[in-house]
DSSP file (Angstrom, degrees, kcal/mol; ACC not computed):
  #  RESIDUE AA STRUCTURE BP1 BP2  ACC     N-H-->O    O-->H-N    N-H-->O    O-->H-N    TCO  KAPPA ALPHA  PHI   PSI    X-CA   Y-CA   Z-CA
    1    1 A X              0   0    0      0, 0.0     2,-0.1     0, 0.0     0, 0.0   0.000 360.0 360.0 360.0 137.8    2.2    9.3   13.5
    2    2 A X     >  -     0   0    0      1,-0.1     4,-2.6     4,-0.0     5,-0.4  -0.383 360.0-103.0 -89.4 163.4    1.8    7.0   16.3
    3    3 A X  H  > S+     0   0    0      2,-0.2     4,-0.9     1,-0.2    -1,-0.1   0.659 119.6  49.9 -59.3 -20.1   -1.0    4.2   16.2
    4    4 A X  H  > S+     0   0    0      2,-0.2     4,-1.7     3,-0.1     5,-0.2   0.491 106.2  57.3 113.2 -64.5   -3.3    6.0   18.5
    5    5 A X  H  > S+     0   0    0      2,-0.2     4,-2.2     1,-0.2     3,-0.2   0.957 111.2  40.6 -72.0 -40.5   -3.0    9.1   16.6
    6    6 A X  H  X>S+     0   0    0     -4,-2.6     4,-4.1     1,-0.2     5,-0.6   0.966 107.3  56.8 -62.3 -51.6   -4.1    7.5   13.5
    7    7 A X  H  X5S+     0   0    0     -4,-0.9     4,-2.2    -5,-0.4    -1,-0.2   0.869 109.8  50.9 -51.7 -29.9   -6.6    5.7   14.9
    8    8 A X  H  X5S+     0   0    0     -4,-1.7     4,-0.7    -3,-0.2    -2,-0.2   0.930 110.6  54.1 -44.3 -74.0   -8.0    9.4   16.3
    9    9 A X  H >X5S+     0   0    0     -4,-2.2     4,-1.4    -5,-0.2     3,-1.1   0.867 105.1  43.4 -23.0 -77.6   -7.7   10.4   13.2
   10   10 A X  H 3X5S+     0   0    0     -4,-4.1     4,-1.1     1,-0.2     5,-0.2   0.758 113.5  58.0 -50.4 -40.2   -9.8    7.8   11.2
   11   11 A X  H 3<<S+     0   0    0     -4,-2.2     4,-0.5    -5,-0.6    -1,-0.2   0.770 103.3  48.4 -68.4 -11.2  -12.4    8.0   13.9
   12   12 A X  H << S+     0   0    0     -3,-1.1    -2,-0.2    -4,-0.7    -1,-0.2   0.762 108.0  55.4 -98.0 -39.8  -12.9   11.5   13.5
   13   13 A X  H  X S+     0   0    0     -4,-1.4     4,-1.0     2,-0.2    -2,-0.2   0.585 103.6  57.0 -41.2 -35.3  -13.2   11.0    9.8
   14   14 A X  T  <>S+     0   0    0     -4,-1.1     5,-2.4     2,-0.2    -2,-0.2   0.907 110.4  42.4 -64.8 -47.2  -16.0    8.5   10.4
   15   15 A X  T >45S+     0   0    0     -4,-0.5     3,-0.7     1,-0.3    -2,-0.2   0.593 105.6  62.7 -93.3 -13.8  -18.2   10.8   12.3
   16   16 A X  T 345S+     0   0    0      1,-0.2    -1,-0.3    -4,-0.1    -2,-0.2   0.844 103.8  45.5 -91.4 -18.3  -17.6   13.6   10.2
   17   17 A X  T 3<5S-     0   0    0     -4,-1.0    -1,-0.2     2,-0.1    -2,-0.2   0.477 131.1 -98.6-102.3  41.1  -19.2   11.9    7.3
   18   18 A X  T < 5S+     0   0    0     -3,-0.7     2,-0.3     1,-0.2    -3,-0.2   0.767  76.3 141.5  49.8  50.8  -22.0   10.9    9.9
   19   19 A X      < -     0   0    0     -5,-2.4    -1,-0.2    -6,-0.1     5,-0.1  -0.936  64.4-101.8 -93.9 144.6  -20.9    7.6   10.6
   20   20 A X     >  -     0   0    0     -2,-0.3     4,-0.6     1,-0.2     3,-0.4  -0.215  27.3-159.4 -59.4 135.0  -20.9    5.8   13.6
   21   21 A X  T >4 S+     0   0    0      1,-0.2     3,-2.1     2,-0.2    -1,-0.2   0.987  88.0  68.9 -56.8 -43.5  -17.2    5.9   14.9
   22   22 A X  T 34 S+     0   0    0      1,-0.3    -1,-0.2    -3,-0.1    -2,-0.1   0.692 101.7  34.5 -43.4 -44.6  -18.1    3.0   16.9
   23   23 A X  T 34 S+     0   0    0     -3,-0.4    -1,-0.3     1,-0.1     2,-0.3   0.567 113.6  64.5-113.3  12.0  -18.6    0.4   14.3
   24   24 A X    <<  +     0   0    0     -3,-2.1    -1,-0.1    -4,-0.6     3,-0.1  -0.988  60.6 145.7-124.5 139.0  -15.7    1.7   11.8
   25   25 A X     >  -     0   0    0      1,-0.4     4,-0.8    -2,-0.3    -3,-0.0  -0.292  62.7 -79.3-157.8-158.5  -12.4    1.6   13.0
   26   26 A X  T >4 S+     0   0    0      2,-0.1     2,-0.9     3,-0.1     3,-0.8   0.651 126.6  52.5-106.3 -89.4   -8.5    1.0   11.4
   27   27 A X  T 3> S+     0   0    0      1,-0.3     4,-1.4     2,-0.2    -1,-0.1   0.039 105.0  40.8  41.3 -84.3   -9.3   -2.4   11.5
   28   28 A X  T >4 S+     0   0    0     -2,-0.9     3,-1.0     2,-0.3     4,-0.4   0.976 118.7  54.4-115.4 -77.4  -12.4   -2.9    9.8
   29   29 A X  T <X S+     0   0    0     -3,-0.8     4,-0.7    -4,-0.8    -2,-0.2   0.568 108.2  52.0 -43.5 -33.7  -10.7   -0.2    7.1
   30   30 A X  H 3> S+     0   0    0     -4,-0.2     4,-1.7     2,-0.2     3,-0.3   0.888 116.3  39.7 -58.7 -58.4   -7.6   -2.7    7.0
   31   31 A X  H XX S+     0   0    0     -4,-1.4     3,-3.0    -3,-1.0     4,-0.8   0.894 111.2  52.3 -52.7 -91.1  -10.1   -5.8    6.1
   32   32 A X  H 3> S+     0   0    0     -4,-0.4     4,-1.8     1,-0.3    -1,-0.2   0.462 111.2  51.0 -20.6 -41.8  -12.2   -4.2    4.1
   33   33 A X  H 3X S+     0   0    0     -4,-0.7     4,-1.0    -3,-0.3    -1,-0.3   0.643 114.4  38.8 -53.3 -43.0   -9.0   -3.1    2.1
   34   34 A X  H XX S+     0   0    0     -3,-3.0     4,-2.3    -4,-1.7     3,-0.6   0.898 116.7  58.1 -94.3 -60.4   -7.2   -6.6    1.6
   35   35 A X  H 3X S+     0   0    0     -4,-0.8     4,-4.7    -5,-0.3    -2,-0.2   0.776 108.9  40.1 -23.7 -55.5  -10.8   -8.0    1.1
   36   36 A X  H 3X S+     0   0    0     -4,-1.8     4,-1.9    -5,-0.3    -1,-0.3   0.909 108.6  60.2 -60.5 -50.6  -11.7   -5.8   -1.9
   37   37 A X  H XX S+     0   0    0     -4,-1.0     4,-1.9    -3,-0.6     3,-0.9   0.936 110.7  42.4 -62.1 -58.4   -8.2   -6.2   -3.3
   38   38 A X  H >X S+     0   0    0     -4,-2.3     3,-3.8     1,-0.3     4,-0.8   0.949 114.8  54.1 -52.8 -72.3   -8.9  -10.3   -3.6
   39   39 A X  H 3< S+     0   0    0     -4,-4.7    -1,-0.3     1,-0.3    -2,-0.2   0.542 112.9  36.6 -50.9 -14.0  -12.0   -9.7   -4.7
   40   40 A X  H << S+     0   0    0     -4,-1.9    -1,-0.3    -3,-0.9    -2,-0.2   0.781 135.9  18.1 -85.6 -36.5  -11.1   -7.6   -7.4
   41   41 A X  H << S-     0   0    0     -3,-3.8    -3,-0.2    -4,-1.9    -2,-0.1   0.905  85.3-141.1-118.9 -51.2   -7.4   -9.5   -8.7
   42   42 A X     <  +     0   0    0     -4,-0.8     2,-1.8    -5,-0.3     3,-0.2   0.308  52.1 148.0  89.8  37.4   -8.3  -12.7   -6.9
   43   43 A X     >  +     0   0    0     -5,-0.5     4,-1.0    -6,-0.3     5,-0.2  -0.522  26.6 179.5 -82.8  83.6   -4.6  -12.7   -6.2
   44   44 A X  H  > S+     0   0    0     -2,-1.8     4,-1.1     1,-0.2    -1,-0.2   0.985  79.9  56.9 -77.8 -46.6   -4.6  -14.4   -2.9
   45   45 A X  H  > S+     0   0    0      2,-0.2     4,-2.6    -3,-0.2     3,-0.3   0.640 105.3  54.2 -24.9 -56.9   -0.4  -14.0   -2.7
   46   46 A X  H >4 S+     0   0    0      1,-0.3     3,-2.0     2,-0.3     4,-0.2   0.942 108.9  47.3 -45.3-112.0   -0.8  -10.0   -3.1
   47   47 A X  H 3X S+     0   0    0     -4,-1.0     4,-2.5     1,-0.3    -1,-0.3   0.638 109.6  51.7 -30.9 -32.1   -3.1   -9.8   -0.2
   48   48 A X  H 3X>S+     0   0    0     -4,-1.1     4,-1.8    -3,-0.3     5,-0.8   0.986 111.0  49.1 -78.3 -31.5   -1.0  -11.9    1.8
   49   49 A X  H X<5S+     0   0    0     -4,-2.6     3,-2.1    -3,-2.0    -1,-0.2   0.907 110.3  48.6 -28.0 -78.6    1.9   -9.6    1.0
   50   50 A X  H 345S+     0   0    0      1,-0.3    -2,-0.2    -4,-0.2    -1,-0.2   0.800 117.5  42.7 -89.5 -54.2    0.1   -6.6    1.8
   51   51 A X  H 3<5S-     0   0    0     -4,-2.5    -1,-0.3    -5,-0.2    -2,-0.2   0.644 100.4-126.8 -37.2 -28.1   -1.2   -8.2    5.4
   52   52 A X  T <<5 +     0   0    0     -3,-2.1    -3,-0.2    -4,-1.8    -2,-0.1   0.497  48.0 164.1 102.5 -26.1    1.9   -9.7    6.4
   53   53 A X      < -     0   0    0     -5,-0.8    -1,-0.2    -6,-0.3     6,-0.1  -0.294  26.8-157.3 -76.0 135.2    0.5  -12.5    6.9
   54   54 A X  S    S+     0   0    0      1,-0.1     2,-0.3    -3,-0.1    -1,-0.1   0.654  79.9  42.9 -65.1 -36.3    3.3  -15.8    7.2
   55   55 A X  S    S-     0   0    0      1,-0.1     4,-0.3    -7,-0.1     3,-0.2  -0.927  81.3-131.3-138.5 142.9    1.3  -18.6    6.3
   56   56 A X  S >  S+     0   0    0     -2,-0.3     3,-0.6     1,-0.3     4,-0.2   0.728 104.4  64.2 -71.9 -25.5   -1.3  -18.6    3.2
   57   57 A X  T 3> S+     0   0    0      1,-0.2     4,-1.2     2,-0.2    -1,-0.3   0.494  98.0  58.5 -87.0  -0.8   -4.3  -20.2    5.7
   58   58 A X  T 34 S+     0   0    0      1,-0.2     4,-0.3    -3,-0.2    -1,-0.2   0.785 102.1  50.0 -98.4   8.3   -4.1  -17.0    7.8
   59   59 A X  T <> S+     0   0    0     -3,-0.6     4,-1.3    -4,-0.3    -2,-0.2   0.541 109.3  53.9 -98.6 -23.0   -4.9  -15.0    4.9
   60   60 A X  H  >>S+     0   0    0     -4,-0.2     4,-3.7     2,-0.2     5,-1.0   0.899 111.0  46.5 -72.3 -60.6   -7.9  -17.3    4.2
   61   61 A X  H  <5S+     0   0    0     -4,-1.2    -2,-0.2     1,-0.3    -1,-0.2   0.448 106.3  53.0 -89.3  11.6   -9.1  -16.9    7.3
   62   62 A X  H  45S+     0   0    0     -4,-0.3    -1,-0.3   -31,-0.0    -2,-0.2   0.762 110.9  45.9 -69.2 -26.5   -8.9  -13.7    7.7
   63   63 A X  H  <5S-     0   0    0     -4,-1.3    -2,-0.2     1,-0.1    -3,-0.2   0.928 105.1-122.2 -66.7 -39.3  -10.7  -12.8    4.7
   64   64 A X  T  <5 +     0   0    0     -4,-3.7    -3,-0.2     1,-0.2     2,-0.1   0.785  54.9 151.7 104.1  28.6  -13.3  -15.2    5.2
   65   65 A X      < -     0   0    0     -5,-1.0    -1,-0.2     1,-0.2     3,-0.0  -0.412  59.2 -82.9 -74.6 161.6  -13.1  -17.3    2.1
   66   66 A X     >  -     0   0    0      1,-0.2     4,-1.6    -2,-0.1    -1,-0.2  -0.289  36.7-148.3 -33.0 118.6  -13.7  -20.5    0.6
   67   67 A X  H  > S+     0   0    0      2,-0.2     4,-3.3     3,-0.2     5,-0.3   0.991  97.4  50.0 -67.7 -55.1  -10.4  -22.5    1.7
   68   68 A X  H  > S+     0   0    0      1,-0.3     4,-3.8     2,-0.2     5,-0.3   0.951 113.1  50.6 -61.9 -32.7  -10.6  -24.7   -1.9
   69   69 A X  H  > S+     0   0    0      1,-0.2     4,-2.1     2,-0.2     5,-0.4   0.977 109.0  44.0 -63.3 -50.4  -10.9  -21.7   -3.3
   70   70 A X  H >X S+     0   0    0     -4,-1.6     4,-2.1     1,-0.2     3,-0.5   0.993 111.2  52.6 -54.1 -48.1   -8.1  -20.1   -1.7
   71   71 A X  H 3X S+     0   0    0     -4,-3.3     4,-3.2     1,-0.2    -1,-0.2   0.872 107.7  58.5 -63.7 -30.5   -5.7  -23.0   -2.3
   72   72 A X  H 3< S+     0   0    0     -4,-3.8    -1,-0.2    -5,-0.3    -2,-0.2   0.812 114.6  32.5 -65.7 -34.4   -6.7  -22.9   -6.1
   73   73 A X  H XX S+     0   0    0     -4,-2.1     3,-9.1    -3,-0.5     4,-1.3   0.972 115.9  57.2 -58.0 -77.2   -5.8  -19.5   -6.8
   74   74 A X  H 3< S+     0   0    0     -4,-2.1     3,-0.2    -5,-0.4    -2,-0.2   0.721 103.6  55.5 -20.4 -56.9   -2.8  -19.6   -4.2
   75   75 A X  T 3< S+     0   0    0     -4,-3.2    -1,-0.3     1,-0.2    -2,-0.2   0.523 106.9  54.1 -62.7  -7.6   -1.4  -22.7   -6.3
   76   76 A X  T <4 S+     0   0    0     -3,-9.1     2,-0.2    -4,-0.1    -1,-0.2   0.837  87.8  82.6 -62.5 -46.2   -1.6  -20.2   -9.4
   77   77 A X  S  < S-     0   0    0     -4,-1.3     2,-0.7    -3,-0.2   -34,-0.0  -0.375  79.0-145.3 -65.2 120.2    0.5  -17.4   -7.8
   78   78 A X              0   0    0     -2,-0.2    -1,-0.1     1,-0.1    -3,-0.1  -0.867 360.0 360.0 -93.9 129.1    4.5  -18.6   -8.4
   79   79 A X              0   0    0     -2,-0.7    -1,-0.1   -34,-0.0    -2,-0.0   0.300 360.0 360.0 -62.2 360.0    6.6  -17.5   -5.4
């Protein structure tokens, strides 16, 4: 399934359960997703896993957290 097609997909999904397509998106589904997952485990390593992400401050800032907070966790997690 190509990106395009998914994204098609997920929009079509939105609207049928009479959301706007327009302000949910794969995106926004992707955030929400790593977001929840911190908040829930507070496992900032695990999110960055699951993002991709290379470096532990891009994980911060995508989620939108407290940086002390992030680094305190982060420094939990052993690599």
């Amino acid at each position: 399934m190509s990106t395009r097609q998914y994204a098609r997909l997920v929009s079509d999904w939105v609207g049928s359960i009479g959301l706007d397509s327009t302000s949910f998106g794969t995106h926004s589904l992707r955030r929400t997703k790593a977001t929840l997952i911190y908040r829930r485990t507070g496992n900032l390593r695990a999110v960055q896993l699951l993002l991709g992400h290379r470096r532990i401050e891009s994980t911060v800032r995508y989620l939108g957290i407290d940086v002390d907070d992030a680094l305190a966790i982060a420094e939990q997690v052993d690599v």
